[in-house]
C-alpha positions as CSV (number, residue, x, y, z in Angstrom):
1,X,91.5,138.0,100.3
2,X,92.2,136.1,97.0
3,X,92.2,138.1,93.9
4,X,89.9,136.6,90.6
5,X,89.4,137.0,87.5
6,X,86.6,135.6,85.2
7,X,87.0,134.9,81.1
8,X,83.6,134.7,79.1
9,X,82.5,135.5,76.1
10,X,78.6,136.0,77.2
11,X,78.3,139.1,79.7
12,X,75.1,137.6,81.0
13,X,77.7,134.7,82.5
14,X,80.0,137.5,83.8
15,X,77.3,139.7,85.9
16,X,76.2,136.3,87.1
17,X,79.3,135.0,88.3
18,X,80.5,138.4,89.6
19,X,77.1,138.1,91.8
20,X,78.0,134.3,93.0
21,X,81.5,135.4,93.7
22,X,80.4,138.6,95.8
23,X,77.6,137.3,97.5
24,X,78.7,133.1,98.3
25,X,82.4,133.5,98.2
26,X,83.6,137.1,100.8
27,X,87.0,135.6,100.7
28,X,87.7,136.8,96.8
29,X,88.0,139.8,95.2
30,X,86.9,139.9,91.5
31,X,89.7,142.6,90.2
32,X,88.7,142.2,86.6
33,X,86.7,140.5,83.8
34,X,86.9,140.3,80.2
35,X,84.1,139.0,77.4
36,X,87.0,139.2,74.5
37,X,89.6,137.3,74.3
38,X,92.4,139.3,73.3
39,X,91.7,142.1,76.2
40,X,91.9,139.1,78.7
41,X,95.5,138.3,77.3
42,X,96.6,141.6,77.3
43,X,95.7,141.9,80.9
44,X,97.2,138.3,82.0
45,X,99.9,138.8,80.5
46,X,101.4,141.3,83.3
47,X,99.1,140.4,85.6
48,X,98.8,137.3,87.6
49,X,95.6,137.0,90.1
50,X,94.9,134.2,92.4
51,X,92.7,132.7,90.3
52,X,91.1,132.6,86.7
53,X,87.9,131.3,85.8
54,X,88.0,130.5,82.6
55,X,85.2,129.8,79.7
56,X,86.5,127.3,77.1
57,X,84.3,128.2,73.8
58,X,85.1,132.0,73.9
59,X,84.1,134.6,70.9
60,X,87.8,133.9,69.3
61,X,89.2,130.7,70.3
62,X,89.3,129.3,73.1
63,X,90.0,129.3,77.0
64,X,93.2,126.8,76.5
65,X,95.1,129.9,73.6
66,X,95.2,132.5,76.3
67,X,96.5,129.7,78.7
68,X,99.5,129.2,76.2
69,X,99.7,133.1,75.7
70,X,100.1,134.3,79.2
71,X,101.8,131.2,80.9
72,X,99.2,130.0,84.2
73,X,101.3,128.0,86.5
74,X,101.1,131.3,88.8
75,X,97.7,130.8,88.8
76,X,94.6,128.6,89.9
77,X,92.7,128.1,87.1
78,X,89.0,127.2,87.2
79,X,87.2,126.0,83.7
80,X,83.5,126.9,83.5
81,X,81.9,125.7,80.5
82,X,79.0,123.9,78.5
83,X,80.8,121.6,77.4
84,X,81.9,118.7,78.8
85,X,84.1,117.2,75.8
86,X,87.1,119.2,76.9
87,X,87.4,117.5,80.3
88,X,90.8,115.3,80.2
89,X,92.7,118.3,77.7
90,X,91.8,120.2,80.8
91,X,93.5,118.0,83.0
92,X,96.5,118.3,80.7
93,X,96.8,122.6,82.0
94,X,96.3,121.0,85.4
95,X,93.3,123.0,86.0
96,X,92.1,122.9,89.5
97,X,88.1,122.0,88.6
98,X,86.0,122.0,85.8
99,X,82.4,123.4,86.3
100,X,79.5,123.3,84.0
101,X,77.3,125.8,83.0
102,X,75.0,126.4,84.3
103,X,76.7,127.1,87.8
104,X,75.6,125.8,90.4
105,X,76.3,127.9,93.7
106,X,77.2,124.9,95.9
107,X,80.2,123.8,93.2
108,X,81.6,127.2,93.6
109,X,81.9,127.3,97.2
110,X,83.6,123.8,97.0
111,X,85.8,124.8,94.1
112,X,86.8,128.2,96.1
113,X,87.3,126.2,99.9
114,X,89.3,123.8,97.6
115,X,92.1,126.8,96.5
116,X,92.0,128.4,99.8
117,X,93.2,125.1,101.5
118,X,95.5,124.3,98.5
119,X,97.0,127.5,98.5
120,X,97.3,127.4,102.3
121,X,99.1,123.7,101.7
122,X,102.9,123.3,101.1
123,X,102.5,119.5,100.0
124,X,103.1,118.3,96.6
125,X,101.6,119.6,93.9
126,X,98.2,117.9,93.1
127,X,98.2,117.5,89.0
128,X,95.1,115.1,88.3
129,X,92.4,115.1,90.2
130,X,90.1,112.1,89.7
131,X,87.0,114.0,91.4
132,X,87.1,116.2,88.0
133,X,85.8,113.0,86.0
134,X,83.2,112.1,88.2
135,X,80.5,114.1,86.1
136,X,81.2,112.4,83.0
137,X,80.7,108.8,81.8
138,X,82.6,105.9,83.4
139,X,84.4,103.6,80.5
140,X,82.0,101.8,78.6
141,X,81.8,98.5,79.0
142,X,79.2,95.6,79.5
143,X,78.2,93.3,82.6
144,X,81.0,93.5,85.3
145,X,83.6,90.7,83.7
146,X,85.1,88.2,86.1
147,X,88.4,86.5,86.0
148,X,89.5,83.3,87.3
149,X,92.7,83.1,89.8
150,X,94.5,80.1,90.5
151,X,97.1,78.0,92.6
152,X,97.8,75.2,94.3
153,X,95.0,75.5,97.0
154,X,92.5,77.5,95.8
155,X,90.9,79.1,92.4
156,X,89.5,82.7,93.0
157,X,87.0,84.2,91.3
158,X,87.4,88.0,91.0
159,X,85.3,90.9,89.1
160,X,87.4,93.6,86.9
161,X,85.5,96.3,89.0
162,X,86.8,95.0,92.1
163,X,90.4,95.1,91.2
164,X,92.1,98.3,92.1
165,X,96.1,97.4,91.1
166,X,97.9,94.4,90.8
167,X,102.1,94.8,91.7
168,X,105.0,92.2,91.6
169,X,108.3,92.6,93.4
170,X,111.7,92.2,92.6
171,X,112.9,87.9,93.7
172,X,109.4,86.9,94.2
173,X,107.5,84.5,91.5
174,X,103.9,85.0,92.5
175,X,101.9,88.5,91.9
176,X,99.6,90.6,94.3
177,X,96.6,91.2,93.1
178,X,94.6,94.0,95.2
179,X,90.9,94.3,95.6
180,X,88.4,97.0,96.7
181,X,87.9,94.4,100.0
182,X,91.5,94.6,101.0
183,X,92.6,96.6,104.0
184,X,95.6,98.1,104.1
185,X,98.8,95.6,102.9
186,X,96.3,93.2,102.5
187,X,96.4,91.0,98.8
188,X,95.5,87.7,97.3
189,X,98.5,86.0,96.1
190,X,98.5,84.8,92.8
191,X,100.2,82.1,90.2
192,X,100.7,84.1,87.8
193,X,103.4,86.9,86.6
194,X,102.4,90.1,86.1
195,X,102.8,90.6,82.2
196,X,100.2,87.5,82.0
197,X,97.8,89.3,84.4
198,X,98.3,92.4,81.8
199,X,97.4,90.5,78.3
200,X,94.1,88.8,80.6
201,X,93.4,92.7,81.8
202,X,93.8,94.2,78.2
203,X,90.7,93.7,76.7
204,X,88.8,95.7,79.2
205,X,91.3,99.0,78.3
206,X,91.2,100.0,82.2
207,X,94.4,98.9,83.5
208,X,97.5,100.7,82.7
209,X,101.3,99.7,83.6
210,X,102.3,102.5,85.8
211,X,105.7,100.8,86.4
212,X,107.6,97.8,85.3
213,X,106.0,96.5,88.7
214,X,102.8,97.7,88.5
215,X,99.2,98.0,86.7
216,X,96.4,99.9,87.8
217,X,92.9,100.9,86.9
218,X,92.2,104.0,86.1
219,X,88.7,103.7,87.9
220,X,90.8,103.5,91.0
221,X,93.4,107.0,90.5
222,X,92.6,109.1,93.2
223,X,95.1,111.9,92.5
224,X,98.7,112.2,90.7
225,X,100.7,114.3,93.1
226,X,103.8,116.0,91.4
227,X,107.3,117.0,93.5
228,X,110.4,115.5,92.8
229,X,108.9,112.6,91.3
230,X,105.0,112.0,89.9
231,X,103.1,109.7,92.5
232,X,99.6,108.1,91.8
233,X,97.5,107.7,94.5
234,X,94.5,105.1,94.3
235,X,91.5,104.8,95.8
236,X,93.0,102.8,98.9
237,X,95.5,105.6,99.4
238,X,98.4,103.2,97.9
239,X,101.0,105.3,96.4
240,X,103.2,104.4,93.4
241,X,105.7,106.0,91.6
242,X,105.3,107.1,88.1
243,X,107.8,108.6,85.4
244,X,106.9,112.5,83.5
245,X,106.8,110.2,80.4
246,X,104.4,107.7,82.1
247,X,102.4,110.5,83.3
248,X,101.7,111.6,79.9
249,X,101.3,108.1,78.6
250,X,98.6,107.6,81.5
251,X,96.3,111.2,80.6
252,X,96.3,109.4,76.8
253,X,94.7,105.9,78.0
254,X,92.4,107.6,80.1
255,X,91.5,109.9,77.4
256,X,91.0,107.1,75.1
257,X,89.0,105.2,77.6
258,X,87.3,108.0,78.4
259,X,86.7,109.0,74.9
260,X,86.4,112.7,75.7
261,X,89.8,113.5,73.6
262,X,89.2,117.2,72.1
């Protein structure tokens, strides 16, 4: 049995999610809930359950105060809320999912099989999770644009959407540029160095420089996995190394892009 607790200001919320919990989800035990805010910290504060679900817009407040108050890292933490403006800042306390209200019985059950197999994992530690974006809007922008690639012995023509990271290696002059078509090591080889790629990319704000050797769109992040080093994983189930700092840097573009920035 996992242990839960549930955060809301609105009691209605609370008798309804205690009913979800005990009649869709046997595995947990609901061992408290709490409509006011400062109860809830008082409580968390000593004790630590499996996992919180957490309102955002509380009566004092908000869901992301008593997450600095009573420290969460101990815990799985589960945002259910109206609003959907709070999404990427959510992604910031590493949340594992972000549900809306009203709740929808079928996202619980996902959200609670999700924890039971993460906590049952001992891989890294998963902290984005592109699946938590895909409710809100992709990054505005107009007709697909398409970009012209050149050499020697032929002149591709490639849609933005299509590209899903573009890498350069140490000794070699030309740049791979990887597409949604692409198997796995597959790449079309291009004239053309990577920082020159960038400044044609720019304009579209969707590609961000993981590396010094590599730029990727944020349409194409899978997951960042965190153990001894950050590690983005793309859509193709490429993995690339990324700094803390660039971690941070990369939740700020795609908050920008994403324009849901609280």
């Amino acid at each position: 049995m996992l242990t839960a607790v549930i955060v809301d200001d609105e009691a209605r919320n609370i008798a309804l999610f205690s009913y979800y919990l005990e009649k869709y989800c046997p595995n947990i035990n609901l061992e408290a809930s709490f409509s006011k805010k400062k109860n809830a910290i008082k409580y968390l504060i000593s004790n630590k359950p499996d996992i919180l679900f957490l309102d955002i817009v509380l009566d004092e407040g908000s869901g992301f105060d008593i997450l600095d108050e009573v420290g969460y890292h101990d815990m799985q933490v589960v945002m259910c809320t109206a609003h959907d403006e709070f999404a990427l800042r959510a992604i910031r306390y590493q949340v594992v999912d972000y549900l809306l209200k009203p709740l929808e019985i079928q996202d619980l059950i996902v959200t609670v099989n999700k924890i039971e197999k993460k906590l049952q994992s001992t891989k890294d530690k998963q902290v984005f999770d592109a699946n938590l974006l895909t409710q809100f809007k992709a990054v505005k922008r107009g007709p697909s644009e398409r970009f012209t690639f050149s050499d020697r012995f032929s002149i591709d023509f490639v849609s933005v959407d299509d590209i899903i990271c573009v890498e350069t290696h140490k000794g070699k002059e030309k740049t791979e540029v990887v597409l949604k078509e692409h198997g796995k090591n597959d790449y079309l080889l291009v004239n053309m160095s990577l920082l020159e790629i960038e400044k044609k990319l720019a304009p579209t704000n969707t590609f961000f420089r993981v590396s010094r050797t590599a730029l990727v769109s944020i349409n194409e992040i899978k997951s960042i996995l965190r153990n001894v080093k950050y590690t983005v994983i793309l859509s193709n189930e490429k993995k690339l190394y990324i700094s803390r700092k660039g971690y941070h840097e990369l939740i700020e573009f795609i908050e920008k892009a994403y324009e849901t920035k609280a």
